[in-house]
FIVO-108249 format. One record per residue (C-alpha): x, y, z. Coordinates in steps of 0.2 Angstrom, whole numbers, padded with zeros to 4 digits, always signed. Layout:
BEGIN
XYZ...
***
This chain:
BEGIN
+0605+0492+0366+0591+0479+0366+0574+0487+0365+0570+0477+0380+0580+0486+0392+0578+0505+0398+0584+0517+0409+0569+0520+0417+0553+0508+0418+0536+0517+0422+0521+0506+0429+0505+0512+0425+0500+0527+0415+0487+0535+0428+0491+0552+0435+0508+0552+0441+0513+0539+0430+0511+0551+0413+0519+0563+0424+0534+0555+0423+0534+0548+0407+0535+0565+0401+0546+0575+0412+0558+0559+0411+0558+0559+0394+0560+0577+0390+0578+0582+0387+0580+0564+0378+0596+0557+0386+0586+0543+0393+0576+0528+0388+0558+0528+0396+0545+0513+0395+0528+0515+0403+0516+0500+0403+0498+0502+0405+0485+0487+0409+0473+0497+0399+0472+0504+0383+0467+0519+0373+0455+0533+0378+0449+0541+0363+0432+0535+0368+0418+0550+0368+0412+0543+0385+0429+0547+0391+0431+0564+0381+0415+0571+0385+0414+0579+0403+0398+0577+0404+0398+0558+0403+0410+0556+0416+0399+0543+0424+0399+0529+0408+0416+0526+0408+0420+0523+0427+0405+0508+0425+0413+0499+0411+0425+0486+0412+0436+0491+0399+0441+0506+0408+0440+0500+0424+0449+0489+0436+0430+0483+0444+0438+0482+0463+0426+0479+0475+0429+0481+0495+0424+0466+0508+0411+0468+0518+0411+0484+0529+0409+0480+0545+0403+0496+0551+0392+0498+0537+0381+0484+0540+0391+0474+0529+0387+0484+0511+0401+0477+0499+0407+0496+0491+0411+0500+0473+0431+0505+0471+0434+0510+0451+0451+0512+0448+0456+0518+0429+0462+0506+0417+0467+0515+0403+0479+0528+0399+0475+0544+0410+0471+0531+0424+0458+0538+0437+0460+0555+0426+0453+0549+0411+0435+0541+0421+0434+0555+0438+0425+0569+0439+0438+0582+0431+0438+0593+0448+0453+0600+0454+0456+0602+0471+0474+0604+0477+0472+0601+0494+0473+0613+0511+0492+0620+0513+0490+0614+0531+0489+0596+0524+0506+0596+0518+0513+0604+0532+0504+0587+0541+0514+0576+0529+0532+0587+0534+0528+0587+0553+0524+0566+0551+0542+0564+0543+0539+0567+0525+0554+0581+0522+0553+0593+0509+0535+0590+0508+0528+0605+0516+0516+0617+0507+0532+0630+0504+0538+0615+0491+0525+0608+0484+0516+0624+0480+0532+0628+0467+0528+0609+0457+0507+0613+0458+0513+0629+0449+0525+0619+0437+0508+0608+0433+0496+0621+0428+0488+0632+0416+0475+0641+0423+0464+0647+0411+0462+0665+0420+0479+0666+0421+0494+0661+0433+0498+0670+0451+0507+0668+0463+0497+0651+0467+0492+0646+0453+0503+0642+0437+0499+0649+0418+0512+0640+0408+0511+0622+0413+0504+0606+0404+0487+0603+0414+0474+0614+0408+0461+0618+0422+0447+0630+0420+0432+0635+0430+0413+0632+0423+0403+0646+0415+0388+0646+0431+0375+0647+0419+0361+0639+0432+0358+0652+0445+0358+0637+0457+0377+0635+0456+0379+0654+0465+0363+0654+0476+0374+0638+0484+0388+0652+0489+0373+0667+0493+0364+0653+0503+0380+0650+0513+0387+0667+0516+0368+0671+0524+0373+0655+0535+0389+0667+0540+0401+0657+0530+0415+0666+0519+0416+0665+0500+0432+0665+0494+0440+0670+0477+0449+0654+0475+0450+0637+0485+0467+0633+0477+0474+0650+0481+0476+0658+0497+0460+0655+0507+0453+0637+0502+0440+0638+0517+0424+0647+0511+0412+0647+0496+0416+0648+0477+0418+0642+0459+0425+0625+0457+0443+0624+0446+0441+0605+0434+0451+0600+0421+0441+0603+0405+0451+0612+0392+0442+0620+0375+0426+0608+0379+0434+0591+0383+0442+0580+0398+0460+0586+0399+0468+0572+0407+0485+0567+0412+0487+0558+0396+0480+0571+0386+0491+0584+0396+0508+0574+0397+0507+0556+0388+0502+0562+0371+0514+0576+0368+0528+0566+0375+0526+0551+0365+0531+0561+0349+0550+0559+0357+0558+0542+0351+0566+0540+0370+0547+0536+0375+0539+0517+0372+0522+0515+0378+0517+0497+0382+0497+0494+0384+0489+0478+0388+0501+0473+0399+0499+0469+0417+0516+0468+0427+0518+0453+0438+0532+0453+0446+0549+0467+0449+0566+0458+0449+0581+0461+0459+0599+0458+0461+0603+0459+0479+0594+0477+0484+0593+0483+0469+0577+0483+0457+0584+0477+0440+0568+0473+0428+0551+0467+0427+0539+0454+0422+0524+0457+0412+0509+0448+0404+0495+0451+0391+0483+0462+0404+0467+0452+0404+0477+0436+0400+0485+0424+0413+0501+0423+0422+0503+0405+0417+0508+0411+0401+0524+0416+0397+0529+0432+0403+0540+0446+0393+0556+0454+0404+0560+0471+0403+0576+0477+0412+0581+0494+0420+0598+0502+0418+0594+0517+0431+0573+0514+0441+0559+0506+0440+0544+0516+0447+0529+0510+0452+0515+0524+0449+0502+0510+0448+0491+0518+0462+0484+0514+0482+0479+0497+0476+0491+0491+0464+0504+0498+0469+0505+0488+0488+0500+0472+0477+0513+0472+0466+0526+0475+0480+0518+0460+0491+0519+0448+0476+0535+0453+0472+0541+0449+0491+0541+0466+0500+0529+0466+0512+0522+0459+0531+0533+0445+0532+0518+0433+0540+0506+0439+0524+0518+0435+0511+0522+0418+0520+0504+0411+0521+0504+0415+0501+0519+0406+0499+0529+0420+0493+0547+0422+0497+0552+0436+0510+0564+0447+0500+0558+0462+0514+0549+0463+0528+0539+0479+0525+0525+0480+0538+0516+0497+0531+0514+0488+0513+0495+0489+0510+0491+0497+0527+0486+0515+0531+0473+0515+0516+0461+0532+0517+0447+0536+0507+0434+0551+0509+0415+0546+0510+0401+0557+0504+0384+0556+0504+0370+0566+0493+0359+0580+0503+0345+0582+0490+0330+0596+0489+0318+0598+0479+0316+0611+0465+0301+0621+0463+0305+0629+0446+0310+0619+0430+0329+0624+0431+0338+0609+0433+0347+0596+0423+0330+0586+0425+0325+0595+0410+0337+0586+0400+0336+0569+0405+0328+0563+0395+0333+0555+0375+0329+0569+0367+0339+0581+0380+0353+0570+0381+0353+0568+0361+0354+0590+0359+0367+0590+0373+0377+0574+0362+0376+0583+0345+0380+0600+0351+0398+0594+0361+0403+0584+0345+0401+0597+0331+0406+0615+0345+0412+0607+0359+0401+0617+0372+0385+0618+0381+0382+0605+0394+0390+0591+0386+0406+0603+0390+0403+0605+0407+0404+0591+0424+0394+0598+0429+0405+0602+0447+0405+0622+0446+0402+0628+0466+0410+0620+0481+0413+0625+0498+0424+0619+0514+0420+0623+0531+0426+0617+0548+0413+0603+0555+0416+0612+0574+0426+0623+0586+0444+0617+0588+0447+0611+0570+0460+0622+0565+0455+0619+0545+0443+0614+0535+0437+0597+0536+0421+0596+0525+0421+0598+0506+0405+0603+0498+0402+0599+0478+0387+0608+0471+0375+0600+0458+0359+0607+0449+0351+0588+0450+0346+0575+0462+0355+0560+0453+0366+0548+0458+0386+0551+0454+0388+0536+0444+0370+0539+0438+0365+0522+0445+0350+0532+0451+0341+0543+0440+0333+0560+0444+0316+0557+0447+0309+0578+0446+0318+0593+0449+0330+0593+0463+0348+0600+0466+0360+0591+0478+0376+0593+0487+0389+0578+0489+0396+0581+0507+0409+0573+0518+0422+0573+0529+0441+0576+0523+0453+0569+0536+0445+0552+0544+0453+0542+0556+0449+0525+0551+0459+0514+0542+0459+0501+0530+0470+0490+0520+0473+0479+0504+0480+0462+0506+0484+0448+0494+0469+0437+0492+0482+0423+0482+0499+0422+0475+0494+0422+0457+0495+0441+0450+0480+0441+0440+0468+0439+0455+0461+0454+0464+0469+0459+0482+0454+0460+0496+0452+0480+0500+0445+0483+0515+0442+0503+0520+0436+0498+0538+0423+0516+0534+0418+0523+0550+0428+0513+0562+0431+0528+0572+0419+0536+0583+0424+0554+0576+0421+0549+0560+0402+0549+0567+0403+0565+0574+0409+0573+0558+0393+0564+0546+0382+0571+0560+0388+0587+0556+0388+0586+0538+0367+0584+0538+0365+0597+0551+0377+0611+0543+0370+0605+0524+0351+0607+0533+0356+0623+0538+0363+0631+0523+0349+0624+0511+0338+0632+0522+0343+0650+0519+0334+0665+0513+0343+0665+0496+0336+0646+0491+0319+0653+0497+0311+0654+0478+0317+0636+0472+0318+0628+0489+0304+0610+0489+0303+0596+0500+0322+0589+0507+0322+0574+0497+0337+0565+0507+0339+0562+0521+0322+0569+0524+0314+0577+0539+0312+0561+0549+0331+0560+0547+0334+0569+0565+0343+0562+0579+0361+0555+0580+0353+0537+0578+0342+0541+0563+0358+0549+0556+0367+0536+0557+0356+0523+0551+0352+0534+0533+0374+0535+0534+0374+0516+0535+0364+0514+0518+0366+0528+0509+0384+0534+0512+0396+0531+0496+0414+0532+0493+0420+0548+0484+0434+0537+0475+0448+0544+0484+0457+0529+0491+0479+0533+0496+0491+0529+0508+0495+0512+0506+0516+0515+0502+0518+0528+0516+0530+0540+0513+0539+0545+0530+0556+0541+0540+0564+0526+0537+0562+0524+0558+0545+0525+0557+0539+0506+0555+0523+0509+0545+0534+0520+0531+0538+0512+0515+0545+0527+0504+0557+0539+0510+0554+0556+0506+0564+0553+0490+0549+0541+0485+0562+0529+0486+0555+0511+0494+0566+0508+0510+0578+0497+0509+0580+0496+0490+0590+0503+0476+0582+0510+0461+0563+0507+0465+0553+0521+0469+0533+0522+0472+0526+0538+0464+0506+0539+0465+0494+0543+0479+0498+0527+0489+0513+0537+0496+0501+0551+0503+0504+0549+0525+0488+0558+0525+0473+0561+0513+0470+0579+0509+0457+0588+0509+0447+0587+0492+0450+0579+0477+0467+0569+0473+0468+0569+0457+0478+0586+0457+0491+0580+0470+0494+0563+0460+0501+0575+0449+0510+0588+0459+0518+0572+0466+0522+0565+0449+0531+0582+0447+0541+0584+0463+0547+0565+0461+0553+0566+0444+0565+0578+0449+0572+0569+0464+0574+0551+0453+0584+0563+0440+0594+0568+0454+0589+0590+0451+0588+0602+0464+0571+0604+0466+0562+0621+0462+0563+0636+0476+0552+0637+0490+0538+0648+0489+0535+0660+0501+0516+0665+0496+0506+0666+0514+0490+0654+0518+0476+0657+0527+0474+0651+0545+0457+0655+0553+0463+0665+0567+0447+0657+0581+0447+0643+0574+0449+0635+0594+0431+0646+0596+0421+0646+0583+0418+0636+0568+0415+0648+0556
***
């Protein structure tokens, strides 16, 4: 056997794609490569939780998209980090996991993705997880990602869930268990003090078996076929050009794309699957017409609801050199204290109005008023929510900007095209105002730094939401999974691209609908459930474990 062929071929070592590597890998009857653009990521920036922000701005760990112009955004050009570097976007977010309301995946089932309802993914979250409290019914206690909760030192973090029960809203003993609506600790992947990624929790211990080849550096330009069927790849020195000469790997059994919302439509575009009329004005040949390539893109936005602090019991204190120096030493030599923590350790969701039958605002609680990329230091005391809604109805896409792989694909997220994707930002400032204004934020409650008090009407909402609403750095959807009749589907729901033999899309992009939170936990529940289907196992039993549903919810909205 040449070294250059394998049974499976893994494209990109983010989430799902270590996922894979690992549970393909495992029982060592088959040759798995993974290739990864990026490199290592034994940097501390990327270990450290508490640095999270450094390694998302740099371009050795990032992929440094940008969107065009939003139109409905006065035109702001947004910031889109996608992770280049083993762990993908696990290895540079912001550690929280957030598995997502069962309702979504019984969305995803009703739209036409089969066997996707919350009753069989539930079983593969399990198969993921160690919690570090222990496993349930919901949650899993022997699996490879470690999650944990913070320790709540600040009293901020639980004034955030006193605040908002006063406001009549329910705290709940777990948002990844039964009830995700309500107020409660935030569950992040940290494990004995450090970023426990995908690579960390998969990649690493799997690349110990001699069945598994890791390939970094390497950009992949183009998937090859015979007929229907995908049969190898092309790959260049990532950072390099695709004028020089490529290297050819070939694939006995799949290749899988797990390259993520952006790559992965690209790669499928250049490779000649695709809107016909797109790939013909690149000058690409039409090996399928694939309408939904690139479409359907979905993002969350957020924006920061900032107060003021009257007592000296923010992260304020430490920023500054010598802070940040005490917090640097004590994580490298104990692993602890707040260079341990993301500082993410309260959340809440809650229904923006009557007739939402689930949540469809996420809360994340920080004891500063700082920027999430830290572009914008805290200036004085402050503690913050970021707030936004979880389910818009705008749409965007990624489209080829050339023919030559190496060049960026134009992203456009079209934010706020939908006029109830207004309604729902209105509502995130007026039920935020209304919370931090409660009897428990009383002692520490200052000035509303952001939006501010001027900030009133509709209109004057929506101007502060035009300059100072950001992505939250959740972009999916772009392979739709669905029915092979549905026209905008480009994975059935065995992840397999339609029309095709052995190529499969396995990452967010196959998401019909984002969920509601964070997506870096169901990039990896989907990673699991795939790796089953493509080695051909019956998947694991349903659960049977009951949700809640907020009984008036046509009524009331909380």
């Amino acid at each position: 056997m040449s070294r250059q062929e394998f049974d499976f071929i893994i494209i990109g070592a983010g989430s799902a794609g270590c996922v894979l590597a690992d549970r393909l890998s495992a029982d060592g009857r088959h040759t798995v490569a993974v290739l990864e653009a990026g490199g290592g990521d034994s940097s501390i920036f990327i270990q450290m939780p508490t640095a999270l922000s450094i390694p998302m701005g740099m371009d050795k760990y990032n992929w440094g998209y940008h969107t065009e112009p939003e139109p409905y955004l006065d035109g702001r050009v947004m910031d889109l980090p996608r992770g280049k570097v083993i762990g993908g976007g696990s290895s540079i977010n912001g550690m929280v996991y957030i598995r997502g309301n069962p309702l979504d995946y019984e969305g995803w089932e009703s739209s036409g993705a089969r066997g996707w309802g919350y009753r069989n993914v539930l079983p593969y979250f399990r198969r993921a997880e160690t919690r570090a409290e222990g496993g349930d019914d919901y949650r899993g206690g022997d699996g490879p990602l470690h999650t944990s909760y913070g320790p709540m030192k600040n009293p901020l973090y639980s004034l955030f869930v006193d605040a908002a029960t006063e406001a009549g809203y329910v705290a709940t003993d777990d948002v990844n268990g039964y009830c995700q609506e309500g107020f409660g600790r935030m569950d992040r992947t940290i494990h004995k003090g450090k970023r426990w990624s995908a690579a960390s929790a998969y990649l690493k211990p799997a690349l110990k078996r001699k069945n598994l080849t890791l390939i970094t550096h390497a950009q992949v330009t183009k998937i090859l076929f015979e007929g229907r069927r995908a049969t190898g790849l092309h790959y260049v020195r990532a950072g390099g050009t695709n004028r020089s000469e490529p290297t050819t790997l070939h694939a006995r059994r799949s290749i899988i794309l797990a390259s993520g919302p952006i790559n992965s439509p690209h790669l499928l575009k250049l490779s000649g699957i695709g809107p016909a009329d797109e790939l013909k004005a690149h000058g690409l040949p039409v090996l399928q017409h694939l309408a939904g390539v690139g479409e359907n893109l979905q993002d969350h936005l957020e924006f920061y609801f900032q107060q003021a602090c009257t007592k000296p019991i923010t992260l304020y204190s430490w920023m500054n050199p010598l802070g940040k120096l005490l917090i640097g030493a004590r994580w490298f030599f104990f692993k602890d204290g707040l260079g341990a923590t993301n500082h993410f350790e309260s959340c809440g969701f809650i229904r923006s109005r009557a007739g939402v039958p689930y949540a469809d605002i996420q809360y994340h609680f920080l004891p500063a008023a700082i920027a999430y990329d830290g572009s914008v230091k805290a200036e004085a005391h402050g503690f913050q929510v970021h707030v936004g809604p979880m389910r818009s109805k705008s749409r965007g896409w990624v489209r080829l900007s050339s023919s030559d792989p190496v060049e960026k694909p134009r992203v456009l997220f079209n934010y706020l095209s939908h006029a109830d994707d207004w309604e729902e930002m209105r509502a995130c400032v007026r039920l935020t105002r209304e919370i931090f204004a409660q009897k428990a934020f009383d002692p520490y409650r200052g000035a509303e730094l952001q939006p501010g008090p001027s900030v009133q009407t509709d209109a004057e909402i929506d101007a502060f939401v035009k300059r100072k609403v950001e992505s939250a750095y959740h972009p999916c959807g772009t392979c739709k999974m669905g029915d092979p009749s549905d026209l905008m589907a480009v994975v059935d729901s065995e992840t397999r691209v339609i029309g095709f033999e052995n190529l499969h899309v396995v990452d967010t992009s196959i998401m019909p609908q984002v969920t509601t939170g964070n997506l870096n936990a169901p990039a990896i529940m989907i990673g699991e459930k795939a790796s089953d289907m493509i080695l051909g196992r019956d998947p694991l039993p349903a659960s049977n474990a009951p949700y809640f549903k907020a009984e008036q919810w046509q009524t009331t909205q909380r």
